[in-house]
C-alpha positions, -999 to +999 in steps of 0.1 A: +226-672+829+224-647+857+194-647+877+200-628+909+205-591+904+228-594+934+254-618+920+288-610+914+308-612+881+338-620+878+367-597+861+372-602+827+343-614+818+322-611+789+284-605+794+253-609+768+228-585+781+191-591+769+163-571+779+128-581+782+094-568+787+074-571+818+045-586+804+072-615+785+080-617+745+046-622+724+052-649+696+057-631+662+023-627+639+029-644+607+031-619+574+030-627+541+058-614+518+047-602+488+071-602+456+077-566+446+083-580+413+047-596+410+017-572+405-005-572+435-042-584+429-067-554+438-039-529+431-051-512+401-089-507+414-078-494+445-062-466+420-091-461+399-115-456+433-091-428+440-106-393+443-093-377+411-072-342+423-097-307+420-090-287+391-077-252+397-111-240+388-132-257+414-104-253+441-105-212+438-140-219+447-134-243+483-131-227+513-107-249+532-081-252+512-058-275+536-078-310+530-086-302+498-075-330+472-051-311+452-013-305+452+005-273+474+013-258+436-021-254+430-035-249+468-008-218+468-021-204+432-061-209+449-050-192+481-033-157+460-062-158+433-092-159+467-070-131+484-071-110+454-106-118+445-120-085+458-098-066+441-107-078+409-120-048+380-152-062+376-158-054+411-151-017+407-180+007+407-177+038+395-188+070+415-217+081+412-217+121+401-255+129+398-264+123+434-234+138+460-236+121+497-261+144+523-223+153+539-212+171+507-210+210+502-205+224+473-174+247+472-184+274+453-221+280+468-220+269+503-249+249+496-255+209+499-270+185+470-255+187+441-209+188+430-196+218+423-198+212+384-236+213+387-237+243+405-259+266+392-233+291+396-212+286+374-209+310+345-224+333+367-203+363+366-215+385+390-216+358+417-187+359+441-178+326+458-184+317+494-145+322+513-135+288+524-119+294+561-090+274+567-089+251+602-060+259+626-051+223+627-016+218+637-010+257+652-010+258+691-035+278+709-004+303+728+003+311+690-031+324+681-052+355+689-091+351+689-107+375+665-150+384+663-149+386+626-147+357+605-140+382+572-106+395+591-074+390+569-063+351+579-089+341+596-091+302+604-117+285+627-107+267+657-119+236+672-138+254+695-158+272+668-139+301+672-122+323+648-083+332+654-052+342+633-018+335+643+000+365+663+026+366+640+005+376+612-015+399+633+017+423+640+025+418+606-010+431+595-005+461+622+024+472+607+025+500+583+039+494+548+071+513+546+078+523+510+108+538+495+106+576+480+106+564+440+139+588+436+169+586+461+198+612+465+226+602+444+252+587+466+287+598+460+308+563+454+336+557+478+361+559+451+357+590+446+361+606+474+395+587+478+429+601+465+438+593+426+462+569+419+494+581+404+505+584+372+536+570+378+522+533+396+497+531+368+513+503+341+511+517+305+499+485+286+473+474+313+463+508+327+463+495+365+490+493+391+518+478+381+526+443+395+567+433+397+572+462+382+603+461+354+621+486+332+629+480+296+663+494+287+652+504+249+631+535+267+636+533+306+598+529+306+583+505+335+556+480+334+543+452+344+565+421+340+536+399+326+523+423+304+558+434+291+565+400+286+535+387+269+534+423+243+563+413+232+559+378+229+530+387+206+547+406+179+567+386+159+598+409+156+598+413+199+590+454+197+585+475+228+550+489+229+566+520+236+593+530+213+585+503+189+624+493+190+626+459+177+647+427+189+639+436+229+649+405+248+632+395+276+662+387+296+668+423+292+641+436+318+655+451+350+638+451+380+622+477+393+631+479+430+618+511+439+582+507+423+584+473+440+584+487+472+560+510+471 
């Protein structure tokens, strides 16, 4: 046993450190074991003085729910039915329609106390409405012109008190309608004042300018290669729509280089 904190060990050696408290080892309380396989005298009445866990009911109804007796299932299910609690329909109340707040105006008569399906208005024929005047909420002031009379055509009230309308729809307003005479001088079309087509680049089956323009060697006629192609095609003995010659090939059309290059 080493003593001195100063001493030196030698190489090699092997050491059994052991550490101790200041105040020196206190001698070890004596315990009782108790068999886990023998039932413990007291155990069952210490069970049955137990507080019993709150039912769901009565824990909706405690306000702190953290030390309440009861397990997190149901302190979770307590804690969503008391956040929802004022929501609940048989809190709703319906809106009363007899007596309107002191705030309310009716719509139709400009006057306070009663909705606008009790006004005495209604079914009033000859009665014209109050005009409701829009605010300019939104619209800059630079984009408005200040107008005297609230009856003007688009009218709104400022937050001044004021009445303006926005200056695009005063120069629209200042304009004059232009209308159109109800009859116009008939234009002459372009086409006509154009040269006609000839008779010559006109195809005979399609009536319009011919396109790869071909001559059939039965009449020396020329046409247009896909119309040529496909009236013959049709008619089951291959006749030219012409001269009505039958057995025309269509490996017998011959280009029409001059009408090609037109």
């Amino acid at each position: 046993e080493y003593t001195d904190d100063n001493a030196l060990i030698a190489k090699n050696s092997s050491v059994t450190v052991r550490r101790i408290p200041v105040g020196g080892v206190k001698a070890a309380s004596k315990t009782s074991a108790i068999s886990r396989t023998e039932p413990v005298s007291g155990t069952s009445k210490a069970i049955d003085d137990s507080p019993a866990p709150l039912p769901l009911a009565q824990l909706v109804k405690t306000d702190n729910l953290a030390e309440a007796n009861a397990s997190e299932e149901d302190k979770i299910k307590a804690m969503m039915i008391q956040s929802c609690r004022e929501y609940d329909p048989i809190n709703y109340m319906k809106k009363p329609w007899d007596t309107p707040p002191p705030s309310y105006i009716c719509f139709r008569c400009g006057k306070p106390g009663h909705y606008i399906k009790n006004c005495p208005t209604n079914g009033d024929k000859n009665f014209k409405p109050v005009p409701r005047i829009k605010k300019s909420t939104g619209i800059p002031r630079s984009f408005m012109t200040e107008v005297k009379d609230p009856n003007t055509m688009g009218a709104m009230l400022t937050k001044s008190g004021t009445y303006a309308i926005p200056i695009i729809n005063a120069e629209a307003y200042a304009r004059e309608k232009k209308e159109k005479p109800p009859f116009l001088p008939a234009q002459l079309s372009s086409s006509s004042s154009e040269d006609p087509i000839p008779h010559e680049l006109l195809c005979l089956i399609c009536k319009e300018i011919m396109t790869d323009a071909a001559v059939i060697p039965c009449c020396g006629n020329s046409y247009c290669d896909e119309c040529t192609c496909y009236s013959r095609l049709e008619s089951e003995e291959h006749t030219c729509p012409t001269c009505h010659q039958t057995d025309v090939s269509p490996d017998a059309l011959i280009a029409n280089k001059f009408l090609r290059k037109v």
